[in-house]
PyMOL Python script that loads the backbone (N, CA, C, O; Angstrom):
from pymol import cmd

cmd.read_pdbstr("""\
ATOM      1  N   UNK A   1       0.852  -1.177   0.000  1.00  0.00           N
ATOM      2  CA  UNK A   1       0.000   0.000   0.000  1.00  0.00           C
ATOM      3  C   UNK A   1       0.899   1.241   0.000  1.00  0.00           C
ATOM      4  O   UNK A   1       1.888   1.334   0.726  1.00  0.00           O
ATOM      5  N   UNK A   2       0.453   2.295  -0.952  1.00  0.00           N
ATOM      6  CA  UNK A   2       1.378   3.541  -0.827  1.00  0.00           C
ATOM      7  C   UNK A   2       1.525   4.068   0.035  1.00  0.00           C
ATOM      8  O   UNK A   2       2.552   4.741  -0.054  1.00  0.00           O
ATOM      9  N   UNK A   3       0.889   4.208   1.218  1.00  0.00           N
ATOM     10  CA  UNK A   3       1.020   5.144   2.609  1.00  0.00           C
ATOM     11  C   UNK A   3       1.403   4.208   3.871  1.00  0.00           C
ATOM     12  O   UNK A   3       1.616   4.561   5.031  1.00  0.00           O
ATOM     13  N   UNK A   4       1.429   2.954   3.325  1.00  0.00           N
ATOM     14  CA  UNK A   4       2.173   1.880   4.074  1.00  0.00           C
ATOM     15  C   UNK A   4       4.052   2.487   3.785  1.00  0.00           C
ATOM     16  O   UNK A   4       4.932   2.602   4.639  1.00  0.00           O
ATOM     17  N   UNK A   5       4.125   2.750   2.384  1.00  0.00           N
ATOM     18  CA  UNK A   5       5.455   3.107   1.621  1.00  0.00           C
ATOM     19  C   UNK A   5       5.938   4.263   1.884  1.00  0.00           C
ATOM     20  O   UNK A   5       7.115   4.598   1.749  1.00  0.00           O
ATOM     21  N   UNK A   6       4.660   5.200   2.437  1.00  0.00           N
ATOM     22  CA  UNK A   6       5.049   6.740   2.556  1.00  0.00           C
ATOM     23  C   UNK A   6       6.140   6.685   4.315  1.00  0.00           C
ATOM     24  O   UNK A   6       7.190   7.261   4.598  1.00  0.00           O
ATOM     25  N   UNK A   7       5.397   5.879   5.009  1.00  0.00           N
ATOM     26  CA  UNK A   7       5.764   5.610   6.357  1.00  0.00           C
ATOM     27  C   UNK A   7       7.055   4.947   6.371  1.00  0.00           C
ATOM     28  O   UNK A   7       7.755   5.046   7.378  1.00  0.00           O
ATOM     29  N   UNK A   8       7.405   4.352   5.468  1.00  0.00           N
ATOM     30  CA  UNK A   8       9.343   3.253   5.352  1.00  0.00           C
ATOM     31  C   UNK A   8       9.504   4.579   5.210  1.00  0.00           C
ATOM     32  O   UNK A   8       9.836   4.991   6.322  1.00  0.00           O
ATOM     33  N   UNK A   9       9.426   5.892   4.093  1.00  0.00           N
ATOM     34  CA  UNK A   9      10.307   6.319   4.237  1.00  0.00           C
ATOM     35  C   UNK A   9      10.488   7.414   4.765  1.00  0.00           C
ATOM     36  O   UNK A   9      11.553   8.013   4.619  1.00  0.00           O
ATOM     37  N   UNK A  10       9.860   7.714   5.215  1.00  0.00           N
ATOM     38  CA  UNK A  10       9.787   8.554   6.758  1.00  0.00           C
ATOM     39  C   UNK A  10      10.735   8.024   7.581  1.00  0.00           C
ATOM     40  O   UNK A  10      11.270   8.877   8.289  1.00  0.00           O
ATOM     41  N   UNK A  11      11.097   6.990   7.720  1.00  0.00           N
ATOM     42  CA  UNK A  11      11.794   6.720   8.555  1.00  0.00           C
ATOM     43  C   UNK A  11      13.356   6.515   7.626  1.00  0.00           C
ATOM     44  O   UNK A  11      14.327   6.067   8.235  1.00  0.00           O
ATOM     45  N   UNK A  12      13.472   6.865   6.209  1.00  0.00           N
ATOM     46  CA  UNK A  12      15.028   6.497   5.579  1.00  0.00           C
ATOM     47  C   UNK A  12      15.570   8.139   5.517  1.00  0.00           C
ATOM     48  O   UNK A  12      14.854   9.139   5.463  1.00  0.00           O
ATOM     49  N   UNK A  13      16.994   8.077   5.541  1.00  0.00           N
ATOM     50  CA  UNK A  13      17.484   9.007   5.184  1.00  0.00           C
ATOM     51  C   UNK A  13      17.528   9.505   3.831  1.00  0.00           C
ATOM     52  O   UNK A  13      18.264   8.774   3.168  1.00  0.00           O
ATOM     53  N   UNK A  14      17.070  10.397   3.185  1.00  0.00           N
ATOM     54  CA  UNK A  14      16.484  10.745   1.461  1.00  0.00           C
ATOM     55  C   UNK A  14      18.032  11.900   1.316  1.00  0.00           C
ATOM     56  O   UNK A  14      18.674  12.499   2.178  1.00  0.00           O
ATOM     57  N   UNK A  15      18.168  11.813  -0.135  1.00  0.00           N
ATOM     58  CA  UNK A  15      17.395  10.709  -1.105  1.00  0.00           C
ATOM     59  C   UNK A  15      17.654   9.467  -0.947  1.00  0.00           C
ATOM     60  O   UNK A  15      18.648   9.119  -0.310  1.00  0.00           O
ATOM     61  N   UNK A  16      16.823   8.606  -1.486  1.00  0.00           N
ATOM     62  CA  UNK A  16      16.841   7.240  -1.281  1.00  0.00           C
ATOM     63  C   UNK A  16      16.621   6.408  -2.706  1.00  0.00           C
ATOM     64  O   UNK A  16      15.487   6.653  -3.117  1.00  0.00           O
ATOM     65  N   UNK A  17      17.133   5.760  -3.341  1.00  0.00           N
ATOM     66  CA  UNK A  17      17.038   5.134  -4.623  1.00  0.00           C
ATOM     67  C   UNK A  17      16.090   3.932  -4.398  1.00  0.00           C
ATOM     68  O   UNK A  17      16.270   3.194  -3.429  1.00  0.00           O
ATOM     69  N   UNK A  18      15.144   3.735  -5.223  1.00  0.00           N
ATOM     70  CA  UNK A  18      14.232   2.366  -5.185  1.00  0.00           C
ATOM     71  C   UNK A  18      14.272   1.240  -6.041  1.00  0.00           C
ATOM     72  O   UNK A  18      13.967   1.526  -7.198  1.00  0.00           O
ATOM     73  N   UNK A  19      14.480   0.355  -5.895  1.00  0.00           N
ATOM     74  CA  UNK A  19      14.609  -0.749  -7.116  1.00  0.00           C
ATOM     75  C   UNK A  19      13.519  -1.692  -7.133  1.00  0.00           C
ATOM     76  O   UNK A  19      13.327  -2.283  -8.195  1.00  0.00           O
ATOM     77  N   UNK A  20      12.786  -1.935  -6.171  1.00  0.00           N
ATOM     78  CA  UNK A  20      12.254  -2.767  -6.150  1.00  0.00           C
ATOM     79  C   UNK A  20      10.801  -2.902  -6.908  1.00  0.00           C
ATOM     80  O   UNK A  20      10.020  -2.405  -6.096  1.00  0.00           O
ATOM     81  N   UNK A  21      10.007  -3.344  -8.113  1.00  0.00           N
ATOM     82  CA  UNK A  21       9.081  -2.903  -9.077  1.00  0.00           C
ATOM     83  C   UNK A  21       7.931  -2.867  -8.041  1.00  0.00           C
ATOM     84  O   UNK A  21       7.234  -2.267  -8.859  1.00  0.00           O
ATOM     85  N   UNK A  22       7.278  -2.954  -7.188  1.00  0.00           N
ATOM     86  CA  UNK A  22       6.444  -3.198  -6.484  1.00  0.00           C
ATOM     87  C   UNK A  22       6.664  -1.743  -6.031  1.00  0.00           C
ATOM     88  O   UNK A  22       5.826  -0.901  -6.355  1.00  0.00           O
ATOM     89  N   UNK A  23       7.746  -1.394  -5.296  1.00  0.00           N
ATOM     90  CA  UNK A  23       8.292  -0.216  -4.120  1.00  0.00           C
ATOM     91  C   UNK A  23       8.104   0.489  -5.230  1.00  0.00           C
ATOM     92  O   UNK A  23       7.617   1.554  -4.851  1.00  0.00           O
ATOM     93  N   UNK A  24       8.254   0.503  -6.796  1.00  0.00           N
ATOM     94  CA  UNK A  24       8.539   1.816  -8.020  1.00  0.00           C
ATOM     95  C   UNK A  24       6.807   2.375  -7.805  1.00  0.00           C
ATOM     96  O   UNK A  24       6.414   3.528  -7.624  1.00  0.00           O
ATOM     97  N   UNK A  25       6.134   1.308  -7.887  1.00  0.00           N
ATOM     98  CA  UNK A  25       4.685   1.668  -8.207  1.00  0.00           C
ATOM     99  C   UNK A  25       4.267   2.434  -7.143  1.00  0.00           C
ATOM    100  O   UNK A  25       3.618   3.454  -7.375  1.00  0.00           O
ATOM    101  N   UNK A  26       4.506   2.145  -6.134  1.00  0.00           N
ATOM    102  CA  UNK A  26       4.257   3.225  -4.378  1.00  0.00           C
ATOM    103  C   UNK A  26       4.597   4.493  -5.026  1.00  0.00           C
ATOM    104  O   UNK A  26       3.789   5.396  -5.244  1.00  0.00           O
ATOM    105  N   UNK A  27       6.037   4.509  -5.367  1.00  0.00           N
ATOM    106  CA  UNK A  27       6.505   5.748  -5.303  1.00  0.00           C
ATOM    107  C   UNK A  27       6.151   6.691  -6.876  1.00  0.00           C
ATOM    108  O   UNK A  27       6.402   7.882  -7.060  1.00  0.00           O
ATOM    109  N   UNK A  28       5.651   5.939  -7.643  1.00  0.00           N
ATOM    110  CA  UNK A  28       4.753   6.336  -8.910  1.00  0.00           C
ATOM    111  C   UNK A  28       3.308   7.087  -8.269  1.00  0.00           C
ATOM    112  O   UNK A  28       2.979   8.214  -8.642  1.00  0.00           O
ATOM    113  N   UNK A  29       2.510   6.300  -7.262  1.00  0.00           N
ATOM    114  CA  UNK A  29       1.383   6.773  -6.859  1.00  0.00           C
ATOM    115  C   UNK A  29       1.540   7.942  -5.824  1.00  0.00           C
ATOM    116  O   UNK A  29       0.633   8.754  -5.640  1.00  0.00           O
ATOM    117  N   UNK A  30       2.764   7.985  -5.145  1.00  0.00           N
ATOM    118  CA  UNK A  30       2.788   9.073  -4.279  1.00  0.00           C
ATOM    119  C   UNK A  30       2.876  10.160  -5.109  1.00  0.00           C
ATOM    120  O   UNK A  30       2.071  11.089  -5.048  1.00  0.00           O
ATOM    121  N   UNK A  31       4.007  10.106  -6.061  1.00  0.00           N
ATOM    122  CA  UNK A  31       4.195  11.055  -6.735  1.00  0.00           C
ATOM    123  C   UNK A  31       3.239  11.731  -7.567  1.00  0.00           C
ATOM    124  O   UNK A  31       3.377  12.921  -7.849  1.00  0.00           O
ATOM    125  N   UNK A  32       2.380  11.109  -7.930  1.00  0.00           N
ATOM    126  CA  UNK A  32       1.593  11.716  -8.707  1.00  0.00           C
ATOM    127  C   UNK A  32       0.441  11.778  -8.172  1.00  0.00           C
ATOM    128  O   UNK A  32      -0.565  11.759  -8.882  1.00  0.00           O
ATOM    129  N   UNK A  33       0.378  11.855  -6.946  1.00  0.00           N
ATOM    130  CA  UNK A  33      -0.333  12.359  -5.507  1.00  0.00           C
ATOM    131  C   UNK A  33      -0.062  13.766  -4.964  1.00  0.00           C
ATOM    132  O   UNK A  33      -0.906  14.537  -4.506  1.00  0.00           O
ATOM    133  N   UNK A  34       1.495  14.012  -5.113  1.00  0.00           N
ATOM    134  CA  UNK A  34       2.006  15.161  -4.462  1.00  0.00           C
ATOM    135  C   UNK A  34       2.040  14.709  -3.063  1.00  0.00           C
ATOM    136  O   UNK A  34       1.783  15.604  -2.257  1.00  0.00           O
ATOM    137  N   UNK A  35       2.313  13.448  -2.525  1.00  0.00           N
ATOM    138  CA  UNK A  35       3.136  13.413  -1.466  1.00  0.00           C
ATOM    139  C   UNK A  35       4.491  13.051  -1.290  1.00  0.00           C
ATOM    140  O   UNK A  35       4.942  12.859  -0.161  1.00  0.00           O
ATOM    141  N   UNK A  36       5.106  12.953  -2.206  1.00  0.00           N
ATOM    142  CA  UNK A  36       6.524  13.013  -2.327  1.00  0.00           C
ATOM    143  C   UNK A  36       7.577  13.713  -3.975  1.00  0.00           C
ATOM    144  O   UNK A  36       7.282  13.783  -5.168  1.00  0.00           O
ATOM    145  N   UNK A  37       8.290  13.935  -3.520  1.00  0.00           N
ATOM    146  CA  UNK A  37       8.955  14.425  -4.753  1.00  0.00           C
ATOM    147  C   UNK A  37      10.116  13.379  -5.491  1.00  0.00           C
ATOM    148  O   UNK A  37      11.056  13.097  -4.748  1.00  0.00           O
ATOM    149  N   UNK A  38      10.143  12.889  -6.609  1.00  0.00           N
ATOM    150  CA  UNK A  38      10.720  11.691  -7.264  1.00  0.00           C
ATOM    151  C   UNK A  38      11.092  11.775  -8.275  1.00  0.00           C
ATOM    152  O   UNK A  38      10.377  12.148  -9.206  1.00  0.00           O
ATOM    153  N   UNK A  39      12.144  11.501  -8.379  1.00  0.00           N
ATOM    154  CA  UNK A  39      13.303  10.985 -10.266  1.00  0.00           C
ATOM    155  C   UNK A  39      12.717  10.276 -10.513  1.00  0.00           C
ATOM    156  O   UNK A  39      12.959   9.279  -9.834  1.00  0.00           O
ATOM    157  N   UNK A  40      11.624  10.078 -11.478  1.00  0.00           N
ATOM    158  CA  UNK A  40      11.489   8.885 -12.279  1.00  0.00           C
ATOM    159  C   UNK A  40      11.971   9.330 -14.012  1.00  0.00           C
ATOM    160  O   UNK A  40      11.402  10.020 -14.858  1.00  0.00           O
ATOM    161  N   UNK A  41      12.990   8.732 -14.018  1.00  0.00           N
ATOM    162  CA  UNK A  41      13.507   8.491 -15.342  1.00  0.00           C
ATOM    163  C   UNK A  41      12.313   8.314 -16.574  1.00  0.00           C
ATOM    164  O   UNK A  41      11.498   7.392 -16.540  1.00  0.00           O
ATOM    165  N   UNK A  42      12.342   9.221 -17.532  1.00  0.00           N
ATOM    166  CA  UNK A  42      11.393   8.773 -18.703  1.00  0.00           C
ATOM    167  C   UNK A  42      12.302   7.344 -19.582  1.00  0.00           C
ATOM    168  O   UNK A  42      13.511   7.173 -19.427  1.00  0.00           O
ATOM    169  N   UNK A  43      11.618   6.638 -20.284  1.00  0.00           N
ATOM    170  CA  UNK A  43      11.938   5.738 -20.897  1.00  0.00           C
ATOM    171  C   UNK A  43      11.838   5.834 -22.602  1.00  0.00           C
ATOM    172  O   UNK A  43      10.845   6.442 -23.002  1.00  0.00           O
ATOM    173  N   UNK A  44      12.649   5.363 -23.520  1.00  0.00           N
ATOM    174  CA  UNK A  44      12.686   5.778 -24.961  1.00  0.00           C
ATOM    175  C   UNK A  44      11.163   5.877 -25.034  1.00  0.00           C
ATOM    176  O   UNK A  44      10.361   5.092 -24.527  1.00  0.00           O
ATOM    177  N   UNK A  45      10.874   7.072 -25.815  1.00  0.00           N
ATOM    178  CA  UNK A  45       8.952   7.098 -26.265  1.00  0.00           C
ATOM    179  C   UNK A  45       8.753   6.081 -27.527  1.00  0.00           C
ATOM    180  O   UNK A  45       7.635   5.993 -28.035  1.00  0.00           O
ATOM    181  N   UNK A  46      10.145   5.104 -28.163  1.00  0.00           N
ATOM    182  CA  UNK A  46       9.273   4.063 -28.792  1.00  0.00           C
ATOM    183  C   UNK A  46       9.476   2.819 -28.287  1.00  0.00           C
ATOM    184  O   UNK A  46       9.282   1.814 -28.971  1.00  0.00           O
ATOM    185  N   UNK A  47       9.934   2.775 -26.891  1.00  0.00           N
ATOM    186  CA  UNK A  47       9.537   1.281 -26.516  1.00  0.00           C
ATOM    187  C   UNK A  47       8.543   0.604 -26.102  1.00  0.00           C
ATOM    188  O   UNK A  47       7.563   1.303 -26.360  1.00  0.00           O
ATOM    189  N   UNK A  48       8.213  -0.316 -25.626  1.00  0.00           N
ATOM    190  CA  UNK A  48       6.887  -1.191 -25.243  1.00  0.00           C
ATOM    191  C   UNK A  48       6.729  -0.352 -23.706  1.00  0.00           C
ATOM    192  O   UNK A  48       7.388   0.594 -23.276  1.00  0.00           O
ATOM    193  N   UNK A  49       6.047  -0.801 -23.337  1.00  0.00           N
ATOM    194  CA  UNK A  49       5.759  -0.064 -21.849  1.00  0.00           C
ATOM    195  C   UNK A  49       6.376  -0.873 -20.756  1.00  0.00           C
ATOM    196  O   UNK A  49       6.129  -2.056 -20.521  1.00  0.00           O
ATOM    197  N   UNK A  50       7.184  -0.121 -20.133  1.00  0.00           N
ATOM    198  CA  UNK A  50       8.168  -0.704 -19.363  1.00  0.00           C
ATOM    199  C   UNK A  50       8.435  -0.007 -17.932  1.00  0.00           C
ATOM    200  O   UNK A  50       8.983   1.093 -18.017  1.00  0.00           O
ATOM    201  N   UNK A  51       8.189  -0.385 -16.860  1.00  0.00           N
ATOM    202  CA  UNK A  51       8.544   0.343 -15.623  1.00  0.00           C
ATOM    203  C   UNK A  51       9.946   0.437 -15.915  1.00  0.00           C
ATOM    204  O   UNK A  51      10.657  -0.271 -16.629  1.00  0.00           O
ATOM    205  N   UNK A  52      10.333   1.957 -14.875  1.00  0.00           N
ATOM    206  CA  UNK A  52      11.880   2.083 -14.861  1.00  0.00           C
ATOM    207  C   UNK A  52      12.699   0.755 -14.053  1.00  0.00           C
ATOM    208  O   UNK A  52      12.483  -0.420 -13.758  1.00  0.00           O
ATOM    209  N   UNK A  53      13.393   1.425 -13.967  1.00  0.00           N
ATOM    210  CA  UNK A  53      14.326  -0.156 -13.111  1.00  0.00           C
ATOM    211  C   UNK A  53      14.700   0.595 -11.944  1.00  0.00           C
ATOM    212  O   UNK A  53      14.848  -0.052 -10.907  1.00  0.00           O
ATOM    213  N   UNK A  54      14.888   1.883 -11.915  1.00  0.00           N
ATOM    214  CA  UNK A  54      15.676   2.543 -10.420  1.00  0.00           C
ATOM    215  C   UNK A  54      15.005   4.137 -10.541  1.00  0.00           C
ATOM    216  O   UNK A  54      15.174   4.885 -11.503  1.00  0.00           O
ATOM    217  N   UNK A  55      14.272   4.420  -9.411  1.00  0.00           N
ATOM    218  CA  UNK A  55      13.636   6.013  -9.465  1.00  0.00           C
ATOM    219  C   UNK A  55      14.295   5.857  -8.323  1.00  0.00           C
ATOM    220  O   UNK A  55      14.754   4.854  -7.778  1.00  0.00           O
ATOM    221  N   UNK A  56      14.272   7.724  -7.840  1.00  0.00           N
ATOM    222  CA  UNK A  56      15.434   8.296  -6.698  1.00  0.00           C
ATOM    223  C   UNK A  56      13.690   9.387  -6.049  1.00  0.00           C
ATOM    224  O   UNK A  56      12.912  10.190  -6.563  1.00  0.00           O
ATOM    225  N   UNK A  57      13.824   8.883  -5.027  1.00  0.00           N
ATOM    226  CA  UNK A  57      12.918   9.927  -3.841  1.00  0.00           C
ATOM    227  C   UNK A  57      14.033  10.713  -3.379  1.00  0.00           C
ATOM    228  O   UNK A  57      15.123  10.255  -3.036  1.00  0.00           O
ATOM    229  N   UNK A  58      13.633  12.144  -3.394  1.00  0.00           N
ATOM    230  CA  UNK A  58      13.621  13.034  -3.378  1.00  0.00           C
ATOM    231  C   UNK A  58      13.834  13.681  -1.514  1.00  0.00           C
ATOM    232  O   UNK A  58      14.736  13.984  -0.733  1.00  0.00           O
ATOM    233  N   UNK A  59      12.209  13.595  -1.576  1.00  0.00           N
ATOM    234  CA  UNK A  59      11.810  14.310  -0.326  1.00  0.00           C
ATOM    235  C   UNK A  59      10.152  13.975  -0.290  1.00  0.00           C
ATOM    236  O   UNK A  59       9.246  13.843  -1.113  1.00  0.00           O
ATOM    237  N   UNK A  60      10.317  13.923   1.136  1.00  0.00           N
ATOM    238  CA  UNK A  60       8.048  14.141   1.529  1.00  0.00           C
ATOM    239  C   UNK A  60       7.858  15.182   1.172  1.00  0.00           C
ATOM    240  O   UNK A  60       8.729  16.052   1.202  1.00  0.00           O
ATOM    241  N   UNK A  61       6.863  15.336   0.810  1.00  0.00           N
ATOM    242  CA  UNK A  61       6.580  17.018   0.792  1.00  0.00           C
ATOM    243  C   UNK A  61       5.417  17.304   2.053  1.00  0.00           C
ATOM    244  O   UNK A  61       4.705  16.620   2.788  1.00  0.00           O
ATOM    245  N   UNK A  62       5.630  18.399   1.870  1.00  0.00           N
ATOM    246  CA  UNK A  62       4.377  19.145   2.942  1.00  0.00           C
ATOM    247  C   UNK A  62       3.011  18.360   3.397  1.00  0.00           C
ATOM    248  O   UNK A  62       2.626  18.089   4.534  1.00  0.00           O
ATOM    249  N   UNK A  63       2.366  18.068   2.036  1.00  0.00           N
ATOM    250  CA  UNK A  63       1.294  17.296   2.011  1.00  0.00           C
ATOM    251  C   UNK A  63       1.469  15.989   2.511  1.00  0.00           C
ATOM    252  O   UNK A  63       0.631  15.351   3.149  1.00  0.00           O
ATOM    253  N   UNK A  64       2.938  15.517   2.094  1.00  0.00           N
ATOM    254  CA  UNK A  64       2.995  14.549   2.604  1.00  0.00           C
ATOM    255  C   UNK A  64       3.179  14.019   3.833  1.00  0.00           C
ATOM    256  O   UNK A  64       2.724  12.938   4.206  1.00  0.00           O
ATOM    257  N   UNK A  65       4.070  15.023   4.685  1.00  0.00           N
ATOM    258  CA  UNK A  65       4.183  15.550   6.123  1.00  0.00           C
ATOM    259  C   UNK A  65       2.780  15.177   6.810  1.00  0.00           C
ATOM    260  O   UNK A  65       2.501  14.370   7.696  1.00  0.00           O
ATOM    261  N   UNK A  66       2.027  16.050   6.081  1.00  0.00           N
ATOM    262  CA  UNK A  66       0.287  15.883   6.754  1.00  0.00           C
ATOM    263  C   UNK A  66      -0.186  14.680   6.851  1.00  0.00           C
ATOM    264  O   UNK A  66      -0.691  14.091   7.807  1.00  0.00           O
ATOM    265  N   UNK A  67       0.004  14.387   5.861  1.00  0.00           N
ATOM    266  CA  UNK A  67      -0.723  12.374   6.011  1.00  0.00           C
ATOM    267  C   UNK A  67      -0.227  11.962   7.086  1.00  0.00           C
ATOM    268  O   UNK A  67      -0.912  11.642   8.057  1.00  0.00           O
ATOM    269  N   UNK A  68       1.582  11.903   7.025  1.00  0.00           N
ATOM    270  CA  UNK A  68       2.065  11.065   8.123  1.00  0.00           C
ATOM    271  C   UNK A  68       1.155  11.218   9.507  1.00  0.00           C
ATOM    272  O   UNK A  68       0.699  10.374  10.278  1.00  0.00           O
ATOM    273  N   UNK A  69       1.089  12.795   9.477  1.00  0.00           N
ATOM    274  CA  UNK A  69       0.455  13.258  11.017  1.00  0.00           C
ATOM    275  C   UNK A  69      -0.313  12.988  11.292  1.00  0.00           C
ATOM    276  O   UNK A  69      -0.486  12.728  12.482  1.00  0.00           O
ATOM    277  N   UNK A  70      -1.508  12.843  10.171  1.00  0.00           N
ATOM    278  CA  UNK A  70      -3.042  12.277  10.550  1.00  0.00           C
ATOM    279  C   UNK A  70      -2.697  10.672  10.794  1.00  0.00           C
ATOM    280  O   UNK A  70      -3.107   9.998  11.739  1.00  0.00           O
ATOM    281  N   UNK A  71      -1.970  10.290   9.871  1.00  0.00           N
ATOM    282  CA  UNK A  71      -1.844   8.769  10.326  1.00  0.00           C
ATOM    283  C   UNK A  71      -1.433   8.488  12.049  1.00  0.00           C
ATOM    284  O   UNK A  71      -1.809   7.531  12.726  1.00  0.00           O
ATOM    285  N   UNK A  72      -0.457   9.760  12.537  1.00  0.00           N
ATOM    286  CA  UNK A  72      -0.543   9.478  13.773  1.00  0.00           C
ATOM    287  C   UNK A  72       1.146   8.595  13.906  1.00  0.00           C
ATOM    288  O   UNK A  72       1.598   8.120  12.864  1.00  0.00           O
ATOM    289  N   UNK A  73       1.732   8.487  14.852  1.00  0.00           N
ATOM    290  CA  UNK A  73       2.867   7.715  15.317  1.00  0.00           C
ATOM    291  C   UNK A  73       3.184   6.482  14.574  1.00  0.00           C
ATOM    292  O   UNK A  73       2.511   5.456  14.669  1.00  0.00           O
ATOM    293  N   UNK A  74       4.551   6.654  13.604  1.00  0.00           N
ATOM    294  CA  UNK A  74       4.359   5.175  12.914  1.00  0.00           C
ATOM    295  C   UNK A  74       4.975   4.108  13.660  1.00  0.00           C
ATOM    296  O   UNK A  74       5.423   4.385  14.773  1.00  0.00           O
ATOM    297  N   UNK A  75       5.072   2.876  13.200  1.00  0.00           N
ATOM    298  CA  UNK A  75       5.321   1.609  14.279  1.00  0.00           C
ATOM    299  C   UNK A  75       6.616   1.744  13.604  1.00  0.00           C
ATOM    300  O   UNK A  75       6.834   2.097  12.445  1.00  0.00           O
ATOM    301  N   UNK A  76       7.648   1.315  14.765  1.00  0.00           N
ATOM    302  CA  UNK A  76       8.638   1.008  14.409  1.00  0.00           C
ATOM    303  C   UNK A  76       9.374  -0.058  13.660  1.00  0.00           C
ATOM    304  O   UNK A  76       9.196  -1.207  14.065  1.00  0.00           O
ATOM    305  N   UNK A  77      10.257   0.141  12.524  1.00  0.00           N
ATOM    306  CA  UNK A  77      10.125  -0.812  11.424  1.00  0.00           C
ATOM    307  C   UNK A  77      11.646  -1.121  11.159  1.00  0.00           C
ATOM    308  O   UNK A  77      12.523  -0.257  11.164  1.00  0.00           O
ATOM    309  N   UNK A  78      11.828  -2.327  10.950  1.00  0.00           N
ATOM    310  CA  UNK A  78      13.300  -2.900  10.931  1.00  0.00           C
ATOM    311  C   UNK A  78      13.842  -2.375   9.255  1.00  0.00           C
ATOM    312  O   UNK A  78      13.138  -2.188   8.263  1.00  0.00           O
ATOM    313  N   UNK A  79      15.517  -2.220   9.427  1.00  0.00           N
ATOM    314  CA  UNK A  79      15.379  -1.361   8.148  1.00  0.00           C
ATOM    315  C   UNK A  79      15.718  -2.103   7.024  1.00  0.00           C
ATOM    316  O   UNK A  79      16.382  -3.132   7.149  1.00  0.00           O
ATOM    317  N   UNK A  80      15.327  -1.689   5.897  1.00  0.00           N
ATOM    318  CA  UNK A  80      15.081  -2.108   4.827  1.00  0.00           C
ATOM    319  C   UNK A  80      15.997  -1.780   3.741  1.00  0.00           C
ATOM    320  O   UNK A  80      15.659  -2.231   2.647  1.00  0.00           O
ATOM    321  N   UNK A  81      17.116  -1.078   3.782  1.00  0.00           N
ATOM    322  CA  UNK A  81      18.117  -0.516   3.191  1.00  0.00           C
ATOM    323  C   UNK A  81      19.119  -1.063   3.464  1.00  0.00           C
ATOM    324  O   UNK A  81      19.263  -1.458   4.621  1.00  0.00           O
ATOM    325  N   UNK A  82      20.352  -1.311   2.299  1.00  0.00           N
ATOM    326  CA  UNK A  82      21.032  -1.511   2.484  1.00  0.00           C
ATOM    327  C   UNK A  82      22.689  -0.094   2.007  1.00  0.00           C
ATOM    328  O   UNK A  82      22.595   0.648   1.030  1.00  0.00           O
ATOM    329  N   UNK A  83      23.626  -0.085   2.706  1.00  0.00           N
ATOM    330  CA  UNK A  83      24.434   0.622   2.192  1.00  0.00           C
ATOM    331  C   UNK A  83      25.091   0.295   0.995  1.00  0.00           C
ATOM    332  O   UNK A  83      25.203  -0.908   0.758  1.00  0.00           O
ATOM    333  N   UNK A  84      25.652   1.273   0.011  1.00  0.00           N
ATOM    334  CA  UNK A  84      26.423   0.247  -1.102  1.00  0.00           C
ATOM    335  C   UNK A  84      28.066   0.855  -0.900  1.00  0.00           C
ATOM    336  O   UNK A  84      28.303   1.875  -0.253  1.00  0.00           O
ATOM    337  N   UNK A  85      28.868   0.224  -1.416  1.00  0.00           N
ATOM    338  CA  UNK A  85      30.329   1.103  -1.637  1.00  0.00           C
ATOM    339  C   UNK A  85      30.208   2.379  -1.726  1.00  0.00           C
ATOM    340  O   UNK A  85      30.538   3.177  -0.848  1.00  0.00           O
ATOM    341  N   UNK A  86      29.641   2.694  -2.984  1.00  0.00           N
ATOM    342  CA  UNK A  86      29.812   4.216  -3.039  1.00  0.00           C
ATOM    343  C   UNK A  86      28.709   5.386  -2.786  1.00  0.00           C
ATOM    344  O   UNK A  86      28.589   6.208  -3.694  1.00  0.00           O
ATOM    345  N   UNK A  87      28.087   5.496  -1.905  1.00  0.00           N
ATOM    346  CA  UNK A  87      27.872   5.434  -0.798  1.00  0.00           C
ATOM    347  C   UNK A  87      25.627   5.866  -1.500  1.00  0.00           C
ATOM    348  O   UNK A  87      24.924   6.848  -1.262  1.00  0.00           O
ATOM    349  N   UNK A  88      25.351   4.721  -2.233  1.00  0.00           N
ATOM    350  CA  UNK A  88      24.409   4.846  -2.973  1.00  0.00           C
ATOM    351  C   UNK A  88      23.342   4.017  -1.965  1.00  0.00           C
ATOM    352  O   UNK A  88      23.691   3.013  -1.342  1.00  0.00           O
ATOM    353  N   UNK A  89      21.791   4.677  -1.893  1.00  0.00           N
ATOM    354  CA  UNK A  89      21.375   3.703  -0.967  1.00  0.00           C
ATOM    355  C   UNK A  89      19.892   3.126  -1.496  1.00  0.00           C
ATOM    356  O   UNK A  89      19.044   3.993  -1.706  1.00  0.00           O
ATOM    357  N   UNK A  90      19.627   2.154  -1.658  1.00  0.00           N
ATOM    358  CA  UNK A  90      18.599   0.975  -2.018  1.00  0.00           C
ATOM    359  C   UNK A  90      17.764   0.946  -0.785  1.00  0.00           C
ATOM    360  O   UNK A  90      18.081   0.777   0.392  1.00  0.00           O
ATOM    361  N   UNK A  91      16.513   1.175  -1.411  1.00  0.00           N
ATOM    362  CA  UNK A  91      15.380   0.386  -0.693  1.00  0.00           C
ATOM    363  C   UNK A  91      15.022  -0.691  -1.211  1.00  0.00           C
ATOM    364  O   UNK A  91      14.130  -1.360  -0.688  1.00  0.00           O
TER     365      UNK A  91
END
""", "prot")
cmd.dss("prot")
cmd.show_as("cartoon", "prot")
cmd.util.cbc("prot")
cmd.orient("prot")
């Protein structure tokens, strides 16, 4: 759920890179919600239709701030990131 997704990353240090096609679609629906701000890479305009492979969050935005609040205190959540060498970070 996207506001299940909005709440992981509330709790990551941003920006935060996403790979995961499931985690892309969260961050597709936030974005085009206006609760978060997001790199999503356009893709050649003559290929087949293809999710990206890696979008970059940005930041919550304001609005998005608000949700969290109405949602109220999030549960604490084991983390989901990993560090890479150079110093790039995956959800």
């Amino acid at each position: 759920m996207p506001l299940s997704f909005l709440v992981r990353l509330q709790q990551e240090k941003l920006p935060v890179r996403v790979a995961e096609p499931e985690d892309i679609r969260h961050v597709s629906v936030l974005s085009a919600t206006g609760l978060i701000d997001a790199h999503i890479p356009a893709l050649h305009p003559t290929a087949r239709y293809a999710s990206p492979r890696l979008v970059t969050v940005v930041r919550i935005t304001d609005e998005g701030r608000a949700w969290l609040t109405e949602l109220g205190e999030p549960p604490k959540l084991t983390a989901a990131s990993m560090q890479l060498s150079r110093g790039s970070r995956f959800m």
